[in-house]
PDB file with one MODEL, atoms N, CA, C and O in Angstrom:
MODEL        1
ATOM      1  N   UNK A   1     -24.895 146.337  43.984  1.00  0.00           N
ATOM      2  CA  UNK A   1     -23.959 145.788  43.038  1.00  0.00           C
ATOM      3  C   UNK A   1     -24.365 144.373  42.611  1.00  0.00           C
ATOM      4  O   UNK A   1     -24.474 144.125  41.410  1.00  0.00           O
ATOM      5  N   UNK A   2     -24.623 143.314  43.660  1.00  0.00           N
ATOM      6  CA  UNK A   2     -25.040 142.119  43.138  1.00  0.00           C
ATOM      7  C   UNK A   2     -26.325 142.060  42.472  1.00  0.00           C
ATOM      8  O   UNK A   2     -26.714 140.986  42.013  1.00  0.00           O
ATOM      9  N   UNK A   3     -27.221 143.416  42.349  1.00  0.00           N
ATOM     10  CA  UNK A   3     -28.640 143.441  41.820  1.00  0.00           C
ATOM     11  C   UNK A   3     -28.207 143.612  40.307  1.00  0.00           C
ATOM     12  O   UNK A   3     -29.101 143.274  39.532  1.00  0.00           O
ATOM     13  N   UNK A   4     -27.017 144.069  39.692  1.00  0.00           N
ATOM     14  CA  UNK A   4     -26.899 144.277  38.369  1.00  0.00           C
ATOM     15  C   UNK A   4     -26.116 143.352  38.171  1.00  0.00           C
ATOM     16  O   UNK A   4     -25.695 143.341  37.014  1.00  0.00           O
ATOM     17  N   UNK A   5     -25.481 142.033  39.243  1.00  0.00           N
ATOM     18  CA  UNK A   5     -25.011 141.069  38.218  1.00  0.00           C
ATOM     19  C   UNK A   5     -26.136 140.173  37.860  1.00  0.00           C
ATOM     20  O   UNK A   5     -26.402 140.024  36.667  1.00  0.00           O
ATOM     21  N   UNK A   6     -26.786 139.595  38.721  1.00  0.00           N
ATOM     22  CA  UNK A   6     -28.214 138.356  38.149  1.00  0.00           C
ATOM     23  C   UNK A   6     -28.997 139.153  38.193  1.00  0.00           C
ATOM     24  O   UNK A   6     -30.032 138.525  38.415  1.00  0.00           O
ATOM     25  N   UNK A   7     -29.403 140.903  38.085  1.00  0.00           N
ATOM     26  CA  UNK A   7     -30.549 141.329  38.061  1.00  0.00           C
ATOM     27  C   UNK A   7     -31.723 141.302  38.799  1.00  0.00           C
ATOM     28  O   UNK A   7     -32.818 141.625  38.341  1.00  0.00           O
ATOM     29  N   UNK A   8     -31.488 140.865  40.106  1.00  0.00           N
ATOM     30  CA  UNK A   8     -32.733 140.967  40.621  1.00  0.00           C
ATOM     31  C   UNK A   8     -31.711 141.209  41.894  1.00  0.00           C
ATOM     32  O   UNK A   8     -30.498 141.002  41.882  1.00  0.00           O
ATOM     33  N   UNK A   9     -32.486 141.689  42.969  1.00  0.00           N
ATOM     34  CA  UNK A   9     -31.951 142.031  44.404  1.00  0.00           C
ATOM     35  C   UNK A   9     -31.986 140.863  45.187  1.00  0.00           C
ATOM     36  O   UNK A   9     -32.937 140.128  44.918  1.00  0.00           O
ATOM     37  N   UNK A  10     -31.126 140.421  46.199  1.00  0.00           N
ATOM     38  CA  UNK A  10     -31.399 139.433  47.054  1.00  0.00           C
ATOM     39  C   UNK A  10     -32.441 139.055  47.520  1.00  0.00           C
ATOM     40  O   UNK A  10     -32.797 137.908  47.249  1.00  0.00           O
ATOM     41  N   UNK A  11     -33.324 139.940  48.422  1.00  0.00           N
ATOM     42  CA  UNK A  11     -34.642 139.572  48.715  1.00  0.00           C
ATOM     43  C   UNK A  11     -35.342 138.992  47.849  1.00  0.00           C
ATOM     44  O   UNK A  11     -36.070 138.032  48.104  1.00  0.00           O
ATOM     45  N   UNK A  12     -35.179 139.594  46.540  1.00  0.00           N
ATOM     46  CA  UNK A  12     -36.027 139.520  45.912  1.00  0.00           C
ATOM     47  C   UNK A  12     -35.906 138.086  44.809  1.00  0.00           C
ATOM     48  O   UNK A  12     -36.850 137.906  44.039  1.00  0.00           O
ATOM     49  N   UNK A  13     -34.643 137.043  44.780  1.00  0.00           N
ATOM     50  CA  UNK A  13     -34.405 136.485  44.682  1.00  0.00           C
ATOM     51  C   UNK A  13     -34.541 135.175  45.875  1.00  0.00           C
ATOM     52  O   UNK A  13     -34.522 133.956  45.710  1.00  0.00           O
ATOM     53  N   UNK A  14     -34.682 136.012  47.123  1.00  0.00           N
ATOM     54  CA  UNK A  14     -34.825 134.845  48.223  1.00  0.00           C
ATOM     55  C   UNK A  14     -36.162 134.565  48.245  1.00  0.00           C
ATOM     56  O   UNK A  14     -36.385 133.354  48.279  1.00  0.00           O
ATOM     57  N   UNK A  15     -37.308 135.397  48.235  1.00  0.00           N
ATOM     58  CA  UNK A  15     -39.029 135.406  47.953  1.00  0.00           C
ATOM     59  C   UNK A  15     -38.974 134.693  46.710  1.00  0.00           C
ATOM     60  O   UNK A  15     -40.047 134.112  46.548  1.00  0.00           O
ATOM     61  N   UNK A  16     -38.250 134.510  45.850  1.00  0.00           N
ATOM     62  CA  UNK A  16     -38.420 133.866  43.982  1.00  0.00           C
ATOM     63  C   UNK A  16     -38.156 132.817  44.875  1.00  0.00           C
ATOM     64  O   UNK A  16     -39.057 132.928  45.706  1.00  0.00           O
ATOM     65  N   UNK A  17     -37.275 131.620  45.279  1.00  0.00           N
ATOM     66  CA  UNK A  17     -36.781 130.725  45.776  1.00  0.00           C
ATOM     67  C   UNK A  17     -37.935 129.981  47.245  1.00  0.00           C
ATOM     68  O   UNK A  17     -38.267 128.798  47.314  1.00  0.00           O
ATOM     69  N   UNK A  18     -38.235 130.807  47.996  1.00  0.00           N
ATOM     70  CA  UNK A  18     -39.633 130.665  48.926  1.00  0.00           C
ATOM     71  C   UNK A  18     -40.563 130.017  48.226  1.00  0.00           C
ATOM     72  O   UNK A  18     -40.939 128.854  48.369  1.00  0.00           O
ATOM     73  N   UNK A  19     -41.117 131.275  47.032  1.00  0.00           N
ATOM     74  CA  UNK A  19     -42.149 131.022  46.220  1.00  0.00           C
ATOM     75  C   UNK A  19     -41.989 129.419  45.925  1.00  0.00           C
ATOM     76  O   UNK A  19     -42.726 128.608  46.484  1.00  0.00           O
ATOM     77  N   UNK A  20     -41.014 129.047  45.047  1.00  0.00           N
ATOM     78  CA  UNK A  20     -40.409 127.926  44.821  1.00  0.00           C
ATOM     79  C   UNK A  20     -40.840 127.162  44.984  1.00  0.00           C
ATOM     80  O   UNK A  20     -41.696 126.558  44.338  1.00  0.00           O
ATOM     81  N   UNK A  21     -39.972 126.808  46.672  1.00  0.00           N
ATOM     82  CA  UNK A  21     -40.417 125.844  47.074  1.00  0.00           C
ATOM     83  C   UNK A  21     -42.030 125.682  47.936  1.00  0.00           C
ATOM     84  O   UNK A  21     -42.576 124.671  48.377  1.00  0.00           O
ATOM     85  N   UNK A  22     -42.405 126.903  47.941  1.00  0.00           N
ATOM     86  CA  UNK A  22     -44.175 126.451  48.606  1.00  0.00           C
ATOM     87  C   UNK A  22     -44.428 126.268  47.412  1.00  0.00           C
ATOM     88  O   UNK A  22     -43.333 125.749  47.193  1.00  0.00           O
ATOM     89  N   UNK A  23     -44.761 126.248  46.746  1.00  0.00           N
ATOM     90  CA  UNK A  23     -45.293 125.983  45.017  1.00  0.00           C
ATOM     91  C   UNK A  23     -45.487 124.736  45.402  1.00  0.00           C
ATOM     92  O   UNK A  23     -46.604 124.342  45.738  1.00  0.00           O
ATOM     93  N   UNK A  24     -43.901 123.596  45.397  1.00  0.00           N
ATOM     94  CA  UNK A  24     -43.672 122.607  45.235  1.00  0.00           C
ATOM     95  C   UNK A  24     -44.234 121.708  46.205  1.00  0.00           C
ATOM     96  O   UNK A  24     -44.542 120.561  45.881  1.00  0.00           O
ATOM     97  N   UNK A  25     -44.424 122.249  47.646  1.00  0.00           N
ATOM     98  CA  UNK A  25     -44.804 121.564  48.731  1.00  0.00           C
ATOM     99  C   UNK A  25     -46.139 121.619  48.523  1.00  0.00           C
ATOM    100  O   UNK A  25     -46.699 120.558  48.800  1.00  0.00           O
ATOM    101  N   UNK A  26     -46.993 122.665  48.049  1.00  0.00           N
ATOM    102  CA  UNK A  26     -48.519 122.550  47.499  1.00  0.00           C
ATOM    103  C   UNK A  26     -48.717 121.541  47.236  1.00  0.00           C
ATOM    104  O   UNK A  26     -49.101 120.697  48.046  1.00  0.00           O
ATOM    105  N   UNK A  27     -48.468 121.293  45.760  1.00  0.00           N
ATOM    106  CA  UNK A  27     -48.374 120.492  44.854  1.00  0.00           C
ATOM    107  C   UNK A  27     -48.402 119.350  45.038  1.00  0.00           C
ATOM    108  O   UNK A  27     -49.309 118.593  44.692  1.00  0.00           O
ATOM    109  N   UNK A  28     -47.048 118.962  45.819  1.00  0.00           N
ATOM    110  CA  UNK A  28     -47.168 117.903  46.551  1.00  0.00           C
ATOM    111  C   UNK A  28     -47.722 117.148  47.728  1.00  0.00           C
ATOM    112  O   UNK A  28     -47.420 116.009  48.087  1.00  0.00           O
ATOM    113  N   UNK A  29     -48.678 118.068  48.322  1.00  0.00           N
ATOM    114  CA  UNK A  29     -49.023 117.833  49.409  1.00  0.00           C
ATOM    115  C   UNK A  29     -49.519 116.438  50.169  1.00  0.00           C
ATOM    116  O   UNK A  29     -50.449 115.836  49.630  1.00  0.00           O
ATOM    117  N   UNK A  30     -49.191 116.122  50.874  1.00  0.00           N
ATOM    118  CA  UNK A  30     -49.352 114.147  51.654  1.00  0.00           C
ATOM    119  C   UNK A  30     -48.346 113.502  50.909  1.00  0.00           C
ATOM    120  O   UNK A  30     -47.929 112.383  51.207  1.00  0.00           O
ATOM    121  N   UNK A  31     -47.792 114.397  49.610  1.00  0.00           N
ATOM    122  CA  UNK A  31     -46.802 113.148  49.054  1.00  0.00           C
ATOM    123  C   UNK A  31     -45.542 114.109  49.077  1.00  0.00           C
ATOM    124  O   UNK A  31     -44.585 113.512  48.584  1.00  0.00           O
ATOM    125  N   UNK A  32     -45.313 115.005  49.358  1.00  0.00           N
ATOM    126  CA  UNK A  32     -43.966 115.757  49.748  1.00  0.00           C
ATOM    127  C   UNK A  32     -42.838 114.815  50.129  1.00  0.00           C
ATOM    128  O   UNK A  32     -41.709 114.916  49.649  1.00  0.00           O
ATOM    129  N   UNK A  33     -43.137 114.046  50.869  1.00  0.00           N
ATOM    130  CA  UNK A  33     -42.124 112.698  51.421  1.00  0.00           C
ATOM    131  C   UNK A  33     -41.544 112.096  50.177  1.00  0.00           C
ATOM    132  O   UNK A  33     -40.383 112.200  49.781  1.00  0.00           O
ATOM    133  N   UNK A  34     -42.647 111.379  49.564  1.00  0.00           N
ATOM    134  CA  UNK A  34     -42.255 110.330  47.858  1.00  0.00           C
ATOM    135  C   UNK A  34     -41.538 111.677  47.685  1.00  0.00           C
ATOM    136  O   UNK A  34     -40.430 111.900  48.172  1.00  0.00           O
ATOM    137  N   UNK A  35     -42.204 112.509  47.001  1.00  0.00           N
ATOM    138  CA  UNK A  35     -41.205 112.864  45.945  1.00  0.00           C
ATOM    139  C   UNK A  35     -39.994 113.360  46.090  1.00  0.00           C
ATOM    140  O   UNK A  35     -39.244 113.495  45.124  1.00  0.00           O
ATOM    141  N   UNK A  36     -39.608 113.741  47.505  1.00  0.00           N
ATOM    142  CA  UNK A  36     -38.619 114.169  48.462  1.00  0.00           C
ATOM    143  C   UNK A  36     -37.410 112.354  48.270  1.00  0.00           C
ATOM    144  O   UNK A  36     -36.284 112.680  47.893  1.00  0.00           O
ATOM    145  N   UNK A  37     -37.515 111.124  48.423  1.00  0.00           N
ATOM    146  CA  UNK A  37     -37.255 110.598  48.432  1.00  0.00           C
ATOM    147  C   UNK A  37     -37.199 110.036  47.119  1.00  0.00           C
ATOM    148  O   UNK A  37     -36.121 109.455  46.988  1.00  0.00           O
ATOM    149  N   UNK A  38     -38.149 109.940  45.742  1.00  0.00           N
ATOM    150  CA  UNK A  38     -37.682 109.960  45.201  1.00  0.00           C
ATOM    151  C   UNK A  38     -36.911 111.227  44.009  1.00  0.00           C
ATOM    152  O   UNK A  38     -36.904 111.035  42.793  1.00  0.00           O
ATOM    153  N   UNK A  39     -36.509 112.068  44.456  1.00  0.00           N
ATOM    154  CA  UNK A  39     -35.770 113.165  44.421  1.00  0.00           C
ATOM    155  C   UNK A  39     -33.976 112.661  44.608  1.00  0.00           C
ATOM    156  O   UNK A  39     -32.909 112.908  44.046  1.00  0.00           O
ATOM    157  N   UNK A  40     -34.361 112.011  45.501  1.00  0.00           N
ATOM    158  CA  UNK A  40     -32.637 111.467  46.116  1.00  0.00           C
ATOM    159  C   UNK A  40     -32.364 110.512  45.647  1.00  0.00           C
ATOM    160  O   UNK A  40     -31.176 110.206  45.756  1.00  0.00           O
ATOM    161  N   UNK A  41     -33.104 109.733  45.038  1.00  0.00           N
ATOM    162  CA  UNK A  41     -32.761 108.263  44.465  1.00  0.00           C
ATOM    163  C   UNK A  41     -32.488 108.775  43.320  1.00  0.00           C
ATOM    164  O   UNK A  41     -31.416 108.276  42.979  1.00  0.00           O
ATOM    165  N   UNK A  42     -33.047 109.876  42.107  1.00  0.00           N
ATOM    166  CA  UNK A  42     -32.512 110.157  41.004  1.00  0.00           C
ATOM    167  C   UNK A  42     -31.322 111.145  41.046  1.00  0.00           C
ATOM    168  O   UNK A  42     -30.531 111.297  40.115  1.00  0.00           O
ATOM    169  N   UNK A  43     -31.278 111.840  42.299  1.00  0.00           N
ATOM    170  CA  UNK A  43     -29.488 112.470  41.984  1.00  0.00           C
ATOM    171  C   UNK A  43     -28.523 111.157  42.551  1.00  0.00           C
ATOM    172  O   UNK A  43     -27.411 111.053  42.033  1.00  0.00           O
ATOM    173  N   UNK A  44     -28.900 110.209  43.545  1.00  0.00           N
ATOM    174  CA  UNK A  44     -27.910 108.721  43.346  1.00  0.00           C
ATOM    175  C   UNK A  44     -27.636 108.658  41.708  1.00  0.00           C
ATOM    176  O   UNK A  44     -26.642 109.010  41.073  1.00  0.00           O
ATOM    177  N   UNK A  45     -28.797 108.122  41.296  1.00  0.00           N
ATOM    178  CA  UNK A  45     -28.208 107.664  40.223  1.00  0.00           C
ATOM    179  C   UNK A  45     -27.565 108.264  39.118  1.00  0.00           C
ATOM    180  O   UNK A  45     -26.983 107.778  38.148  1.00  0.00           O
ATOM    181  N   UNK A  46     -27.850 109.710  39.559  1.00  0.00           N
ATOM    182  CA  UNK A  46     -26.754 110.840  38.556  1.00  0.00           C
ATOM    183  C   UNK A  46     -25.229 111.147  38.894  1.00  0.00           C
ATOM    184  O   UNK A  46     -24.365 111.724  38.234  1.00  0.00           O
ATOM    185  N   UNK A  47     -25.208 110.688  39.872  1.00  0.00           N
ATOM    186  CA  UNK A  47     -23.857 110.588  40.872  1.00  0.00           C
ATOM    187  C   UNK A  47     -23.414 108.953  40.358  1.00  0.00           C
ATOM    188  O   UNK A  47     -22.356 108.657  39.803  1.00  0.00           O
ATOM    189  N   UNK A  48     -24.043 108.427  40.557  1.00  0.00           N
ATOM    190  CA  UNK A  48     -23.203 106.962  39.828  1.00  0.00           C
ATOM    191  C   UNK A  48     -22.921 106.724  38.462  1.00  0.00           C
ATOM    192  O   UNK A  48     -21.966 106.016  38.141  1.00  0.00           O
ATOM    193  N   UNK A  49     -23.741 107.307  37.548  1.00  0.00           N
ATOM    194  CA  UNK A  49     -22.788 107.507  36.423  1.00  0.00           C
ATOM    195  C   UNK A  49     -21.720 108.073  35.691  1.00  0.00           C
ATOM    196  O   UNK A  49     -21.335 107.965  34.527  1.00  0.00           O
ATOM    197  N   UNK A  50     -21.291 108.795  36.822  1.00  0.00           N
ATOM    198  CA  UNK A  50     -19.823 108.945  36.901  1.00  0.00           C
ATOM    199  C   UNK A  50     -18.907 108.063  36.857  1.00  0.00           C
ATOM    200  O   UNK A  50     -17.832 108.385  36.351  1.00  0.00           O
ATOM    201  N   UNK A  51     -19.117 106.555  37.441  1.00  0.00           N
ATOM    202  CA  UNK A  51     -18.665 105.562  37.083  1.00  0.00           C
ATOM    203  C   UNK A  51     -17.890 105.111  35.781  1.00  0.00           C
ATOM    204  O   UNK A  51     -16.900 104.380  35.772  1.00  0.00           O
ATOM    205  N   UNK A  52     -18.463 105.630  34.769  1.00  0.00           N
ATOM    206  CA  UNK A  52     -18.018 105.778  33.899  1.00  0.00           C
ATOM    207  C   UNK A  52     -16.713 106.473  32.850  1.00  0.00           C
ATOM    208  O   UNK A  52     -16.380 106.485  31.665  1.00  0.00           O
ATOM    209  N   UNK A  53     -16.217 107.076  34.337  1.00  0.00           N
ATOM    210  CA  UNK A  53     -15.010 107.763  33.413  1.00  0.00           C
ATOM    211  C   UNK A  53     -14.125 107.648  35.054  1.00  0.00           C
ATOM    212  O   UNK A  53     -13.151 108.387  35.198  1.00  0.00           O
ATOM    213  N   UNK A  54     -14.411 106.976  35.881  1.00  0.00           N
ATOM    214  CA  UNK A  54     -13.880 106.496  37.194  1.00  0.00           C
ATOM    215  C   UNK A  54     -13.775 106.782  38.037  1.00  0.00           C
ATOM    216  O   UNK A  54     -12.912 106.434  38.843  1.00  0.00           O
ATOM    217  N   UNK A  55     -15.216 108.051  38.256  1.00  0.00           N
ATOM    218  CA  UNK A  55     -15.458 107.930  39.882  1.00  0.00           C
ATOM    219  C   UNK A  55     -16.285 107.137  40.122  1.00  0.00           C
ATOM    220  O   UNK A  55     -17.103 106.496  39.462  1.00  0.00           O
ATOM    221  N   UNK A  56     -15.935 107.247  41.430  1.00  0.00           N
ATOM    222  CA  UNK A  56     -17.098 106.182  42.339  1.00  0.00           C
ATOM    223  C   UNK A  56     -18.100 107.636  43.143  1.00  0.00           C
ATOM    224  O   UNK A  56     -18.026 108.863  43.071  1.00  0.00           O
ATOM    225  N   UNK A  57     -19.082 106.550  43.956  1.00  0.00           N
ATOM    226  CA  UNK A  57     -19.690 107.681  44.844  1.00  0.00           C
ATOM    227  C   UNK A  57     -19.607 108.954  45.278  1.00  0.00           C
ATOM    228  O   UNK A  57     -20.424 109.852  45.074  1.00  0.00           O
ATOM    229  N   UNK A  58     -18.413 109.019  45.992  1.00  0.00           N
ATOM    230  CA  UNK A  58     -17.964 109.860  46.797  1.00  0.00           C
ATOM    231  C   UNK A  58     -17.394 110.838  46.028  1.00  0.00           C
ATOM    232  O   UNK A  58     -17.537 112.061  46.030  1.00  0.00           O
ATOM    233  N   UNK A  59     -16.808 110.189  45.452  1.00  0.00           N
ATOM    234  CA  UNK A  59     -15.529 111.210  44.610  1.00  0.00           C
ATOM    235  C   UNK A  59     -16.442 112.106  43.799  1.00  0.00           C
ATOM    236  O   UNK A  59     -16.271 113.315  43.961  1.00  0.00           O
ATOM    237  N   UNK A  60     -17.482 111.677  42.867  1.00  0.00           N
ATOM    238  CA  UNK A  60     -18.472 112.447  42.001  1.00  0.00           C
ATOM    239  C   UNK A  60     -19.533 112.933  42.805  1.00  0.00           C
ATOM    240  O   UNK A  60     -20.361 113.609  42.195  1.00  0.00           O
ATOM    241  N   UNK A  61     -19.731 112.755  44.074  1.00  0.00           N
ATOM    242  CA  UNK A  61     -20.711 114.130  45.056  1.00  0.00           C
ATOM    243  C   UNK A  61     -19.794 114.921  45.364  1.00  0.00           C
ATOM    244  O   UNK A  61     -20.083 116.072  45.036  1.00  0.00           O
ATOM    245  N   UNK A  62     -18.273 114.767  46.115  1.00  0.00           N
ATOM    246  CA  UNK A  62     -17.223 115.836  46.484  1.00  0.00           C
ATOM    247  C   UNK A  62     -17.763 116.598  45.255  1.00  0.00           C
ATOM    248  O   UNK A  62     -18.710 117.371  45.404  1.00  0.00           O
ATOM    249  N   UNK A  63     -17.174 116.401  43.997  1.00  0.00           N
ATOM    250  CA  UNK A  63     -16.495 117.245  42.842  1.00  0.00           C
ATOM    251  C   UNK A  63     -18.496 117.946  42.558  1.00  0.00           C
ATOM    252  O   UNK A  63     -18.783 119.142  42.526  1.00  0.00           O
ATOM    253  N   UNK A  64     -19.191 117.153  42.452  1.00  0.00           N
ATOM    254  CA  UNK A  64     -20.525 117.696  41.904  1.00  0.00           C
ATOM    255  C   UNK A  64     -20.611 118.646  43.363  1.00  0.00           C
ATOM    256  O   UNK A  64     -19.840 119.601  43.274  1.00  0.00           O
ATOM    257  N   UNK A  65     -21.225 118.616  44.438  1.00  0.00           N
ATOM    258  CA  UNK A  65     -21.842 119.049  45.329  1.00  0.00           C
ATOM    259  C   UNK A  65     -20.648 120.233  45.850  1.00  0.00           C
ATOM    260  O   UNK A  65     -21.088 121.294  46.294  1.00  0.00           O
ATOM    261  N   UNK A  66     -18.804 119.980  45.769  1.00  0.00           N
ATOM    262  CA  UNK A  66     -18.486 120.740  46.787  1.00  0.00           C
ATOM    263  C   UNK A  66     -17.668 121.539  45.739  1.00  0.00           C
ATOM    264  O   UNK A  66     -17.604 122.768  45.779  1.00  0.00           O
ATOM    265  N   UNK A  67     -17.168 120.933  44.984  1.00  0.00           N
ATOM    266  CA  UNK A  67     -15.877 121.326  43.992  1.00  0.00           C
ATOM    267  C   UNK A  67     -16.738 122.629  43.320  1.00  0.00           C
ATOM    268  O   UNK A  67     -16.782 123.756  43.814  1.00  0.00           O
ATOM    269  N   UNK A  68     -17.381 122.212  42.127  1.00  0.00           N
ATOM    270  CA  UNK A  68     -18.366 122.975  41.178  1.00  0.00           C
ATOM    271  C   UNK A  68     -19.018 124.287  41.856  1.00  0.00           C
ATOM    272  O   UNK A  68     -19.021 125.451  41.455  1.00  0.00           O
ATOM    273  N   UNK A  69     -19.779 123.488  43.460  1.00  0.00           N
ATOM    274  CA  UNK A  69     -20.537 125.352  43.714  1.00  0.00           C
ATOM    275  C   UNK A  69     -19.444 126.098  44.026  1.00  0.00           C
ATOM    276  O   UNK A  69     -19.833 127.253  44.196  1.00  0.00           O
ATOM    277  N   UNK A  70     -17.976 125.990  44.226  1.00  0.00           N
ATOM    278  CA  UNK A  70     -16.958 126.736  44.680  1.00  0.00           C
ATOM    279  C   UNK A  70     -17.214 127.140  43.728  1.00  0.00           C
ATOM    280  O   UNK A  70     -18.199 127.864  43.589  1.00  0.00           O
ATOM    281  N   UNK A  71     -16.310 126.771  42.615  1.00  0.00           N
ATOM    282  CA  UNK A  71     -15.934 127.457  41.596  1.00  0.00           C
ATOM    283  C   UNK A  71     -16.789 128.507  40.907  1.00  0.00           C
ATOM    284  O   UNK A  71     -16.501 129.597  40.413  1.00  0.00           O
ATOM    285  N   UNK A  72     -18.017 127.788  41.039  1.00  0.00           N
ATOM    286  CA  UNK A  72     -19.490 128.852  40.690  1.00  0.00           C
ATOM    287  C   UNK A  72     -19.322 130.549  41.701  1.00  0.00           C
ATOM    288  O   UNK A  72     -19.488 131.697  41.288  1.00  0.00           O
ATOM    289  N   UNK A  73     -19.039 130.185  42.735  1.00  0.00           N
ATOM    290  CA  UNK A  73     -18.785 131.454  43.816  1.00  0.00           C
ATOM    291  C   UNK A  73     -17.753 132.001  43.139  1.00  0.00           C
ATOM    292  O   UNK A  73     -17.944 133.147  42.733  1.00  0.00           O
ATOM    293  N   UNK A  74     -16.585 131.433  42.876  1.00  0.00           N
ATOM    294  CA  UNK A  74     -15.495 132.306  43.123  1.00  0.00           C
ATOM    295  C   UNK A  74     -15.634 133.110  41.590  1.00  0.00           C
ATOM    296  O   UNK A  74     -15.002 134.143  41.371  1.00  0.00           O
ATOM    297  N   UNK A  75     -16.459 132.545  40.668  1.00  0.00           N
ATOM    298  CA  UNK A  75     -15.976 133.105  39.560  1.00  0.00           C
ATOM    299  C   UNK A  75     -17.335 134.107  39.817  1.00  0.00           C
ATOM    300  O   UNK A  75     -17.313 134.989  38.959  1.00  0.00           O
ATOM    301  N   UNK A  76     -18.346 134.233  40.599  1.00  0.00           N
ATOM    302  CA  UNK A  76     -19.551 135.418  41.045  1.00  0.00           C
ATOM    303  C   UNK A  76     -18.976 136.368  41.464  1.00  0.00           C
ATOM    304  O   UNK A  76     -19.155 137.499  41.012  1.00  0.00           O
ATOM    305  N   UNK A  77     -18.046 136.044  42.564  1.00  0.00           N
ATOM    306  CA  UNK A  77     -17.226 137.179  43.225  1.00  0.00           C
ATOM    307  C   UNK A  77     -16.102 137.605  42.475  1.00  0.00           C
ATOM    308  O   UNK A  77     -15.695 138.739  42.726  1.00  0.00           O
ATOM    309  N   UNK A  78     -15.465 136.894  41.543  1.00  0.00           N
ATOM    310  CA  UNK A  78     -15.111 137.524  40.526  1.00  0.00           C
ATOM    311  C   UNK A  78     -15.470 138.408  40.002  1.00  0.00           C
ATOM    312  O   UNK A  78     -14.942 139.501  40.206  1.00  0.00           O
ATOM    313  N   UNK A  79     -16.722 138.215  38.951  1.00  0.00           N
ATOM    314  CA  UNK A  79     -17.789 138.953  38.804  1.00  0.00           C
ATOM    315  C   UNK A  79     -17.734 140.469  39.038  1.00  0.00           C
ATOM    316  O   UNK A  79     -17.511 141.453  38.332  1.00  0.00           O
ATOM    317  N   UNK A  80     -18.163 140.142  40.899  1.00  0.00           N
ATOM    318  CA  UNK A  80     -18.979 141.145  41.126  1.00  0.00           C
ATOM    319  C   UNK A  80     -17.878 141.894  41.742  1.00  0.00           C
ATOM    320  O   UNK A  80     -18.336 142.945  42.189  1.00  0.00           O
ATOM    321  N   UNK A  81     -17.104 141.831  41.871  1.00  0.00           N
ATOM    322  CA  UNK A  81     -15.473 142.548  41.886  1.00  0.00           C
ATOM    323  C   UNK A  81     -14.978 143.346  41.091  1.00  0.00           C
ATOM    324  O   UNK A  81     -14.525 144.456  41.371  1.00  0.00           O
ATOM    325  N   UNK A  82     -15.040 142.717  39.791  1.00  0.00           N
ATOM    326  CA  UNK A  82     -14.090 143.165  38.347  1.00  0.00           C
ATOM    327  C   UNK A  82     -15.296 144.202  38.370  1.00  0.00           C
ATOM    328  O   UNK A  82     -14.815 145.321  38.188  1.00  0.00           O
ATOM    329  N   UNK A  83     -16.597 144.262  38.515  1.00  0.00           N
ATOM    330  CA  UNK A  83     -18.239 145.277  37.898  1.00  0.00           C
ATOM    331  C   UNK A  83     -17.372 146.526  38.650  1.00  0.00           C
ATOM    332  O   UNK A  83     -17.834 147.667  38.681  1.00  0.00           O
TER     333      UNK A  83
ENDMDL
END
């Protein structure tokens, strides 16, 4: 059932995601660290411009990081419920 909502089967979505990230660790190799670090310094600063309509830190990682992937789930299992 979840293979006909995103079309591909779990595994086969978890090997796409593997692939991924060895790709990336290749790539990067001796510098996996930098770009790992600076990786985190540019979602900081995507998280602080939230500032702008009046969150601070915290409040715009809760809502980005915890709020949003909920809602992303619940409306999948929605989804894959209503199929």
């Amino acid at each position: 059932m979840a293979g006909k909502l995103i079309g591909l089967s779990v595994p086969s979505l978890t090997l796409a995601l593997i692939g991924v990230w060895t790709c990336i660790a290749v790539a990067k190799r001796g510098r996996f660290r930098q770009w790992c670090d600076v990786a985190f310094v540019k979602s900081q600063d995507f998280l602080l411009r939230f500032r702008r309509i009046g969150w601070n830190y915290v409040v715009s990682s809760v809502i980005i990081c915890v709020v949003v992937p909920l809602l992303v789930y619940v409306a999948l299992i929605w989804a894959l419920l209503a199929s």
